[in-house]
N, C-alpha and C positions, 0 to 999 in steps of 0.2 A: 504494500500500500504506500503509496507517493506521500512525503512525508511525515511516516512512520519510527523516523529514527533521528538520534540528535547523538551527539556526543557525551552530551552533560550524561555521567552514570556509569560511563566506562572508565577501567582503569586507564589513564594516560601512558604514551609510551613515547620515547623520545627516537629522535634520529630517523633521514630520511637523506638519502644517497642524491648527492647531486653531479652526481659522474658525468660526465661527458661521452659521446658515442664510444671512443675507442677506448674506456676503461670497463672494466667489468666490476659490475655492483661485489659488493663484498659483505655477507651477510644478510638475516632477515629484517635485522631494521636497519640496515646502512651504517652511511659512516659520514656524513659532510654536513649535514643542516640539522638543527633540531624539526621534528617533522611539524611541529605548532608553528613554523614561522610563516610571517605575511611579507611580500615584499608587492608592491605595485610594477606591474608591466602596461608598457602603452597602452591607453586604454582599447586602441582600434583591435586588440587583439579578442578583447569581447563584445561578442556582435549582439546590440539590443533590437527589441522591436524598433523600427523608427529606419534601423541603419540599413542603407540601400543593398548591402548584401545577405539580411535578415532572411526572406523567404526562399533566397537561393540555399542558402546553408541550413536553411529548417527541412529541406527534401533531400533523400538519398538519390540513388538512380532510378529505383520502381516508382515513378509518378502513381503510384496506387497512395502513399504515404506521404503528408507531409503532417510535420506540428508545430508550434505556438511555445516552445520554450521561455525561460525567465530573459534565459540568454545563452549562447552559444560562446565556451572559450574556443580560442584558436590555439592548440597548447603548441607552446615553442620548446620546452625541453623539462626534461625530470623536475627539475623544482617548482617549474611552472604547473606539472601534473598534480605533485603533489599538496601544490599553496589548495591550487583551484578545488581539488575535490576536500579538502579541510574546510573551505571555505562553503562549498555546499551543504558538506555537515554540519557544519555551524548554524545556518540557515534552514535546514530540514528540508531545502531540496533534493530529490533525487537526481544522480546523476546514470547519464547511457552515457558510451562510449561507440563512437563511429571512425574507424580506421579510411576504407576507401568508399564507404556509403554503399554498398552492393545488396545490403542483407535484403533476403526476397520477403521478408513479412518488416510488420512496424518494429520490431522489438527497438529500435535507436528510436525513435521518435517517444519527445518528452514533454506535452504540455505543463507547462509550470514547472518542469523542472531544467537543469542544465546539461548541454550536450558538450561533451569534452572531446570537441573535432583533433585528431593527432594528425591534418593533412599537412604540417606542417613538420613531422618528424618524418622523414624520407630517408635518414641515412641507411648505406649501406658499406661497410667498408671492412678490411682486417679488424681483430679485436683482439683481446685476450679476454679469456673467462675469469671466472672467482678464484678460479684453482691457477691462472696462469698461465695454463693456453692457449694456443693460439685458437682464433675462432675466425668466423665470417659471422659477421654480426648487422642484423635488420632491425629498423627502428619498427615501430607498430604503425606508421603513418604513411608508411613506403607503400608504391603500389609491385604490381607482378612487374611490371614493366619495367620501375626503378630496378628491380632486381636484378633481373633479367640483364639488362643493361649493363649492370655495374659490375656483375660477378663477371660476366663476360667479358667484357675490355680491359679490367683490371686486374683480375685473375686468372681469366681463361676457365670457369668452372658455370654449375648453374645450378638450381634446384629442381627436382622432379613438382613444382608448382602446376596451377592452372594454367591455362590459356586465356582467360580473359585478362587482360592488361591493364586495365582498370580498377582492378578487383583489391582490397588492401590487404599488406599481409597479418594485420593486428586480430583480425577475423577468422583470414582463412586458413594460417596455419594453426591456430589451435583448433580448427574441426578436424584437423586430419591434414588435409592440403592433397590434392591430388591433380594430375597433370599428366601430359601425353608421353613423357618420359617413366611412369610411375611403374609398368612392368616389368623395364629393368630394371630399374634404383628404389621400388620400393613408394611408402609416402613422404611427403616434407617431413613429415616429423617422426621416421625412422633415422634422421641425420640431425635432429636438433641435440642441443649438448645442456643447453639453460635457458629460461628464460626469466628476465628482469620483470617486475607487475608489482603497480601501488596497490597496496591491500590495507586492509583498514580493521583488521585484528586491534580490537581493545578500543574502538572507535578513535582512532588517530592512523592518518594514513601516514604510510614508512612505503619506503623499497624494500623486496625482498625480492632476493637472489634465488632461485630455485634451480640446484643443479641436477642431472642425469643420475650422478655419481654422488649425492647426500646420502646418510646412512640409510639404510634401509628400514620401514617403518617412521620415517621421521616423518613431521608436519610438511616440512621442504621437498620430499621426498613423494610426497602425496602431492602436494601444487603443483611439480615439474610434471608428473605423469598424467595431471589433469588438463595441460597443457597442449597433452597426446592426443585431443580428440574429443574435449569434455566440455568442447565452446564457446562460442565469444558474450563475454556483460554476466559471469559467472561467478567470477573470482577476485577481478581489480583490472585494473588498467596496464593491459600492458605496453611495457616500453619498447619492448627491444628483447626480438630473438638470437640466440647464439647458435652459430652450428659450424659440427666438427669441419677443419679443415681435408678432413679426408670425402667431400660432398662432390657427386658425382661432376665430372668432365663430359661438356657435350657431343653428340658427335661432327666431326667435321662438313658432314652434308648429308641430310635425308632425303625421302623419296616423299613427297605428294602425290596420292594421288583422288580423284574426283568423278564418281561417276554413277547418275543415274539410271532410275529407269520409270518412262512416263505413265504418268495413274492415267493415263486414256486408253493406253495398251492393259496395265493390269487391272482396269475395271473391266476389260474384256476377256479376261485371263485371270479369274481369281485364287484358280491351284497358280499359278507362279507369285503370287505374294505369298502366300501360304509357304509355299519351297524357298522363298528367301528368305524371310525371317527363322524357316528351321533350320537352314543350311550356317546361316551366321551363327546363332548360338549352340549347333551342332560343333560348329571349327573352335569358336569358343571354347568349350567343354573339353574337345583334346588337345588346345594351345594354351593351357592358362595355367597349368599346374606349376607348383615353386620350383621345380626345376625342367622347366620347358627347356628344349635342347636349341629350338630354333626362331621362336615366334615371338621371344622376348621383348624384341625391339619395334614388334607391329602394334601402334595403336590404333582402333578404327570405330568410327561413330557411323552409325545405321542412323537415317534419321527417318523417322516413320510418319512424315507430314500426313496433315489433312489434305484429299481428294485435291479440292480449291489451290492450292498449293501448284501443281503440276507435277512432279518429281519427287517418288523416293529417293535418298542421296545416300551411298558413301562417302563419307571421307576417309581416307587413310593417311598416316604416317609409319616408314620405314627404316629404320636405322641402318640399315646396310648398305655397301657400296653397291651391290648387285641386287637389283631388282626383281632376277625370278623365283624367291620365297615371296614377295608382295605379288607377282603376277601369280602365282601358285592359291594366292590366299584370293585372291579376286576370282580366279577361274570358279575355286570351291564356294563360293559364297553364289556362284550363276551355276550351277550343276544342276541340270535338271529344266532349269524356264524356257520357255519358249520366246517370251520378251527378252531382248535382249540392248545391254547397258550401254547408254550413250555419255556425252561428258556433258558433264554439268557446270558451268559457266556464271550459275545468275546464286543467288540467296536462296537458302531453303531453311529458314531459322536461324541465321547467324552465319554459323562458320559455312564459307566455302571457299573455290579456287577460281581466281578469273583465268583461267587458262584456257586456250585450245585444244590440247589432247588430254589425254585419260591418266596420266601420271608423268610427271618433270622432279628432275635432280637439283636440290638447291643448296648453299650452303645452309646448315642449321640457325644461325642469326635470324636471315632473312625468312626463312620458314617461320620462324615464329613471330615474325611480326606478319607473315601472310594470316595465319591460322590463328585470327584475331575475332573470336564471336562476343566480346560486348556490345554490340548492336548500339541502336539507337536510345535515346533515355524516352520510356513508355510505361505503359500500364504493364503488371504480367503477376500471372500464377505460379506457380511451382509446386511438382510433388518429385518422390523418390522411392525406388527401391533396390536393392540388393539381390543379386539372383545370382544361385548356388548352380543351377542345374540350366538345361537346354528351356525353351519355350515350352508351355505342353499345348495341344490342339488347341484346347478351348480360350487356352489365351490369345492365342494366333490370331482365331476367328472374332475374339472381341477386338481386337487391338481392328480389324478388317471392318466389322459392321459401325464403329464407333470414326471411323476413317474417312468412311466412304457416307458418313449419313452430315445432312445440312442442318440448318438453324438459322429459320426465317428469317432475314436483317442482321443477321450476323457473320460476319469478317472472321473466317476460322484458318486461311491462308497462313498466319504466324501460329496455328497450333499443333504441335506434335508430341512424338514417345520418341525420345533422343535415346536410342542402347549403347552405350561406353565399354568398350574392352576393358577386362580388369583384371586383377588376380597375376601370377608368376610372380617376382619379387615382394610384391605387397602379400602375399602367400605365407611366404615363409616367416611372419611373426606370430605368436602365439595371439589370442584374443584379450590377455589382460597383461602383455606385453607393455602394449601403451593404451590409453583410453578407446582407441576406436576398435574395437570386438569384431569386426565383418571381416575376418581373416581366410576365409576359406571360397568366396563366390569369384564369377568369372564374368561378372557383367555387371555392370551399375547405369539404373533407369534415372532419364531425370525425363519427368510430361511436364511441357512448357506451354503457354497459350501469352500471347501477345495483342493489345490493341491502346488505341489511341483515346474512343470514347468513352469519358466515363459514364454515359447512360446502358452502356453492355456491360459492367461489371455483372451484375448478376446473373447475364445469361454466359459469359464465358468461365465464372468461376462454379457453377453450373455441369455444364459439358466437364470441366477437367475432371470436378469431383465424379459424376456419372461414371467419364470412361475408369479410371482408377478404381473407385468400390467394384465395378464389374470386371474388372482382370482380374483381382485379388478374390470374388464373392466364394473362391470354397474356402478360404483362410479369414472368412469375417470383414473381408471389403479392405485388407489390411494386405498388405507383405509380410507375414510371420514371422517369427525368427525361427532359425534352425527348424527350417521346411525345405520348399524349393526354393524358398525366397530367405532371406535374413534381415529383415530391416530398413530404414530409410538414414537417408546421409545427413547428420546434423547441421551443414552448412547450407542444405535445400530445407532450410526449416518448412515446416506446411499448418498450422493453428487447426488443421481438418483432426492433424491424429492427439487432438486434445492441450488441452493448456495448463499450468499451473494452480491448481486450489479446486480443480476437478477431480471426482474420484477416480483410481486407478485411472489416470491420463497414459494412450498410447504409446505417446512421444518417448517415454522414459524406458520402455521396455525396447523400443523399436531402433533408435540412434544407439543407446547403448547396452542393451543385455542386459549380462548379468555383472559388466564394472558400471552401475551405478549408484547400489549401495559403498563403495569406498569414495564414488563423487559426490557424495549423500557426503559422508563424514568429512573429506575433506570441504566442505561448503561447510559446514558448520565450526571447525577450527578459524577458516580462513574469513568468513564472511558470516559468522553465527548471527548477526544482529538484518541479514537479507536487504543491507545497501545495496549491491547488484542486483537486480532482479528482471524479467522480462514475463512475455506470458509464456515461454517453452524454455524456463531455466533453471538451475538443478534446485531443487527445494531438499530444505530441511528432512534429516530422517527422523520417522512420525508426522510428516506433512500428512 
């Protein structure tokens, strides 16, 4: 409840780390400021109602969301995170935190309360950690792109992150972080080593260090691993991720490639959608295991558009200098249709390739700035799930009938079932390894729907929920866990699989299993008093 909590009543703690990018915080409550101190920073750095940048900075990227804040900090560095969110306390504002504004539901949106924008923390550079290490170290305000960027030209290295380039890293690496490199290398946050986050343990916010490497069973030791996978507006504010210098090297050139096949052909040919969506998660199923011998370096997105649309779409990416394991993997995914695949040239939900043929060699840089699906800033829905096993029929023919059917006055061209290749290196960690538990599945769904009016909100949030409960309806309208399916991705948040202060809310069992009674305990050391909070975020045990 929006303020709910004050400081007055807590024991006071002192100290709060006002390190700079390239030092590494050094303990739970720092070492450079007392954490009660105020200092005044230009005022333009707090944006009030009135100030001409006010409602730009009140909206993420989903124009579904905007809010009415007290005020909006623009934070410039650690002591500036920590005056400001003291100073909310003070005040019994609630504070969100908003890294690169991407989040697909409102959880950053704060009427009356303050939004602690970190778009101005971007760094990315060498570091050393607590212990002394060397690290590669990301502020929380950086986007994919800074990253991307800066690992690359400076050290030649890169993160198995997202593809959208926009997207910030203060969010997405602690859902997990996932990216077209993520088969061979694993998730982002199988290479994180610590991360820095003002937490506000005893009602005074401090820095705390949380390393990899803290004793086992420690408090610290519990924050760094919830880190793994357990959320963004959870825990505190984070500053600044670390990770090992030993983080994967990209490849020097991969393969693109781009290739449809037209819904005017396969409305006339319903067994050939049928044979492609089995044929994909068929190849799926024997390319995905933790130690796949050849397939490692293939990522590829099936995009399963609406009719209106024109074009089901491959995309692929191939790490290999030689191309015919990707022609190998394209031949098996058309075995069997009688339609056959043309190149795809225009947009089909985001990612595509403006090229003229069916797959081109590029250096890896330039590839990922081709293979760029942040779109345009719009309305948009999101759901997810997790899938262990191949497609089974009846999901086929829903994903088919929910495809190919219309909605009077409604624009369903930006709506689709996006299937991600998954699984091989991200395989090989156990499920409570790090916070995100989906260790074993070979595909990851994300159903996107996109528009501009907002008098169609409820008929497209509508349709997605429809198609979703009916793919899932013998598992209860859900993705189950540890069935064919396992779950939804915490950073495709969806408020559909229930919200906080709801009985048994889906969300908690679905994102994380069975690690979310130790995110249960760790929320309550770190943030017992539910300063953080959102409508899908970890609650108290005994909530």
């Amino acid at each position: 409840m929006e303020g709910a909590f004050s400081r007055r009543g807590f024991l006071g703690t002192a100290g709060a780390a006002a390190a700079g990018l390239s030092a590494g915080s050094t303990g739970t409550a720092g070492t450079a400021a007392a954490a009660g101190a105020r200092r005044e920073l230009p005022e333009g750095r707090s944006v009030r109602p009135g100030d001409p940048r006010y409602r730009t900075l009140g909206q993420g990227f989903n124009q579904r969301w905007r809010s009415s804040p007290a005020y909006i900090r623009l934070v410039a560095d650690e002591a500036d995170a920590v005056c400001e969110l003291n100073r909310a306390l003070d005040h019994g504002l609630r504070p969100t935190v908003r890294g690169g504004g991407h989040c697909y539901e409102g959880f950053v949106d704060n009427d009356g309360g303050v939004i602690l924008d970190l778009g101005m923390m971007r760094g990315v550079a060498a570091a050393t950690d607590k212990l002394g290490r060397p690290t590669y170290c990301v502020e929380g305000g950086a986007t994919n792109w800074d990253v991307y960027t800066t690992l690359f030209r400076a050290y030649a290295v890169t993160l198995p992150a997202g593809s959208c380039y926009s997207v910030g890293a203060g969010g997405h690496i602690c859902g997990g972080g996932f990216g077209l490199l993520s088969r061979r290398h694993g998730l982002t946050v199988d290479h994180l080593v610590q991360v820095d986050v003002v937490t506000v343990r005893g009602g005074t916010a401090v820095v705390t260090s949380a390393h990899r490497d803290d004793g086992e069973g420690s408090p610290e030791a519990d924050l760094f691993w919830a880190h793994t996978g357990g959320g963004g507006g959870n825990f505190g504010v984070v500053l600044r991720y670390h990770f090992a210098v030993g983080v994967p090297e990209p490849p020097p050139r991969v393969w693109l490639s781009s290739v449809a096949w037209p819904w005017g052909e396969l409305v006339e040919r319903p067994g050939d959608f049928e044979t492609l969506v089995r044929n994909f998660g068929a190849f799926m199923a024997e390319h995905s295991g933790p130690q796949e011998p050849t397939y490692q370096g293939l990522f590829a997105i099936l995009k399963l558009t609406h009719r209106s649309n024109g074009n089901v779409v491959l995309v692929s990416q191939w790490d290999g200098d030689d191309p015919a394991p990707l022609d190998a993997f394209l031949a098996a995914v058309e075995r069997g249709m009688v339609t056959r695949s043309v190149v795809q040239t225009h947009s089909a939900g985001g990612l595509f390739l403006p090229y003229p043929e069916k797959r081109r060699q590029l250096p890896w840089f330039q590839a990922t700035m081709t293979l760029n699906p942040s779109g345009d800033n719009q309305r948009g829905k999101y759901k997810s799930a997790y899938h262990r096993e191949p497609f089974s029929r009846a999901q086929i023919a829903t994903f088919w009938d929910w495809l190919v059917r219309d909605v009077e006055g409604v624009d369903l061209t930006k709506t689709l079932v996006q299937i991600d290749s998954y699984g091989c290196r991200i395989n090989t960690r156990g499920p409570a390894e790090t916070a995100v538990p989906q260790r074993d599945s070979i595909m990851k769904l994300q159903y996107q729907t996109y528009w501009t009016d907002e008098a169609q909100d409820a008929d497209h949030l509508a349709y997605l929920g429809g198609l979703y409960r009916d793919v899932y309806r013998e598992t209860g309208g859900v993705p189950e866990v540890d069935t064919a399916t396992d779950g939804a991705y915490v950073n495709y948040p969806d408020v559909d699989l229930g919200t906080a202060g709801q009985p048994d809310p889906a969300y908690q069992r679905l994102y994380y299993k069975g690690n979310y009674p130790r995110l249960q305990r760790t929320k309550a050391y770190w943030d017992g008093a539910e300063v953080f909070h959102h409508a899908q975020s970890i609650t108290l045990p005994g909530a």
